[in-house]
C-alpha positions, 0 to 999 in steps of 0.5 A: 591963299592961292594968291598969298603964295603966289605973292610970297613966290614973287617977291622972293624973285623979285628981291632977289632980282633987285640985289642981283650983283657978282656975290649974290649965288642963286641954284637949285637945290634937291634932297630929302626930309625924314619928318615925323608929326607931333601933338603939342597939347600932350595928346596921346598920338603915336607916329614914326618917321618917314622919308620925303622928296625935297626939291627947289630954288635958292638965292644968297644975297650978302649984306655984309661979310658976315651977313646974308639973307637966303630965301628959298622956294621949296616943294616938300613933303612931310608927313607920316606912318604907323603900324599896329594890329587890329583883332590880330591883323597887322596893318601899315598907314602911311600918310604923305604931306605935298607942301609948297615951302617959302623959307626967309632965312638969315645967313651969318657967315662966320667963314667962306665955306660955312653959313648958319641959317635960321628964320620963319617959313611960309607953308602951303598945303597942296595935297596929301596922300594916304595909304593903308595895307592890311592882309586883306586891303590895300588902299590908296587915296590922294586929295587936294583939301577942300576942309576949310577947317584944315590949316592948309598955310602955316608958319614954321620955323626952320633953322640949319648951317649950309658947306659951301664947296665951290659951286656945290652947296651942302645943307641941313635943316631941321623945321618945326610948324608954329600952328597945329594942323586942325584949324578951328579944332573942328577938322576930323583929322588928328591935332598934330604939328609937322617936325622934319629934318631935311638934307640937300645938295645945291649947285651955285651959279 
């Protein structure tokens, strides 16, 4: 999968190298996501929102007045964190998801200064990050996943308007998994699908 998202990366800089002209913008781009995990099959599985680092590059390249198509490499993390008691212990988990996100998005552009952006998105899991406090305990463990049976790529769909202000670009995404975390269903980790909202700011060039 290591070479799927290789090959994405590259033809994303490749399509964009080969429609480089005077309107095509490119620039990087930093912000945060708030993302939660949810279970589409109606499982009862509870979690509450948690803040994420979102950094990467960009590329608008116009096919019209109106039109455009804007890929994007982003590293992004998603996840998740819970709080309850166990035999009157109070306890927190926190659990961070490290992905490397390809979005192909389509821009309608119905002004100069505001694009509306949808479209599917290519998701490699890179690793994640739990931690578990208690009174008596606190735990830290970090992995790169070797569980064939955990998705580690995914296909979600992200959708979002971007402010264009000059060479300042301010942008909102809210993105969704299309396939639930688990694999096969034989993974011990919990059935769930990410879902994110995510907020940047970019410079253009």
């Amino acid at each position: 999968m290591k070479k799927t998202l290789f090959l994405i990366i590259a033809s994303v800089a490749l399509f964009a190298s080969t429609g480089f002209s005077q309107d095509v913008h490119f620039g990087p781009k930093v912000g945060l996501n708030l993302s939660n995990v949810y279970d589409s099959e109606g499982e009862d599985f509870d979690a509450d929102a948690k803040f994420g680092l979102a950094a990467g590059l960009f590329v608008s390249i116009p096919i019209g007045s109106f039109l455009g198509i804007q890929p994007e490499v982003m590293f992004s993390q998603k996840g998740f964190k819970a709080s309850g008691s166990i035999l009157g212990n109070n306890y927190t988990f926190k659990r961070t998801l490290n992905y490397i996100d390809v979005p192909l998005l389509i821009a309608v552009k119905p002004s100069e200064m505001f694009s509306i952006v949808a479209g599917p998105q290519y998701s490699y899991l890179i690793s994640s990050k739990d931690e578990f406090e208690d009174s008596f305990l606190d735990i830290e463990q970090e992995e790169e996943f070797e569980n064939d049976n955990l998705r580690k790529n995914t296909l979600c769909f992200l959708g979002g308007f971007d402010v264009n202000l000059s060479s300042v670009v301010i942008g909102a995404r809210v993105g969704w998994d299309l396939f639930q975390n688990n694999g096969d269903g034989s993974s011990t980790t919990p059935r769930y699908k990410n879902v994110w909202y995510q907020a940047t700011i970019g410079f253009r060039f």
